[in-house]
C-alpha positions, 0 to 999 in steps of 0.5 A: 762745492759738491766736494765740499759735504765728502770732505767733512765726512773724510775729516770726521773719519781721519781728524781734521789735522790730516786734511788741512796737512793735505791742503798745507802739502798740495798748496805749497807744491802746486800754487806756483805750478797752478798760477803760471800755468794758468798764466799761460793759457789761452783755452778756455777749457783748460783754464777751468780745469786748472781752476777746477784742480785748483779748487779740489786742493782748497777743500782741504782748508774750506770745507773744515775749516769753520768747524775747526776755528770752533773746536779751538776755542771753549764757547766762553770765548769762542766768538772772540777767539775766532773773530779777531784772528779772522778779521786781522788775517783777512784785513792783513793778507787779504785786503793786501793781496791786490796790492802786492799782486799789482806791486809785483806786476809793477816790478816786472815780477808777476810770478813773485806773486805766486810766491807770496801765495805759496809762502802764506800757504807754507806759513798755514802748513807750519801752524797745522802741523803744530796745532793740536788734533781737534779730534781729540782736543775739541773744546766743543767737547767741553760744553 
C-alpha cells in the first residue's frame, strides 16, 4: 500500500506502458518461484516476506492500473469499455482460480497451478506490450 503513491508518481515520469512491462516481466519470472517457495515454508517470517516480495512485483499493474483502463477509452464510452472487460475477466479467471486451483490439487498437480497463474500473467505481458502508450495516446486528453 505505501509503494503504491511512488509508483503512480514513477508511471507519470516514464509512461505507464513500462511499469505494467515490469509487473508483465517479474510476474512471469517470479510467480512460479514465489508460489513454491512460499509452499515450502514453515516460518512465519519468511512467509511475509515472500508475500511482501510478492506484492512489490504487483504494484507494478495495481497501482495504475484503474488510471490506464480510463485512458483507453474516450469518456463517451468509458464506463462501458472498462466495465464489461473487467467484469468478464474477473468472473472468467477470477471466479474460476478456486476451482482450478483445487482441480490441480485433485490431480496431484499443485504447482500446475503456479503455471496457470504465470501463464495469465504471460497473456497480461503479451497485450502490454501491444497496447499503445497512454502517455501519449490517453483518451483522457480528448475530453
Amino acid at each position: 500500500m505505501l509503494l503504491q503513491p511512488a509508483a503512480g508518481a514513477l508511471s507519470d515520469k516514464i509512461g505507464r506502458k513500462p511499469l505494467m512491462i515490469g509487473f508483465g516481466v517479474l510476474g512471469v519470472a517470479f510467480t512460479y518461484l514465489i508460489f513454491t517457495t512460499l509452499a515450502k515454508t514453515d516460518d512465519p517470517y519468511v512467509a511475509f516476506a515472500i508475500v511482501l516480495g510478492a506484492l512489490v512485483i504487483v504494484t507494478g499493474y495495481t497501482s495504475i492500473n484503474a488510471v490506464v483502463k480510463a485512458e483507453l477509452f474516450p469518456a463517451h464510452i468509458r464506463a462501458l469499455g472498462v466495465a464489461l472487460p473487467y467484469a468478464l475477466a474477473n468472473t472468467i479467471f477470477g471466479g474460476t482460480a478456486e476451482y482450478v486451483a483445487l482441480w490441480f490439487k485433485k490431480q496431484g498437480m499443485e504447482s500446475g497451478f503456479y503455471w496457470y497463474v504465470t501463464a495469465m500473467i504471460g497473456v497480461s505481458l503479451i497485450t502490454y506490450l501491444r497496447m499503445r502508450d497512454t502517455r501519449a495516446h490517453s483518451k483522457i486528453l480528448e475530453d
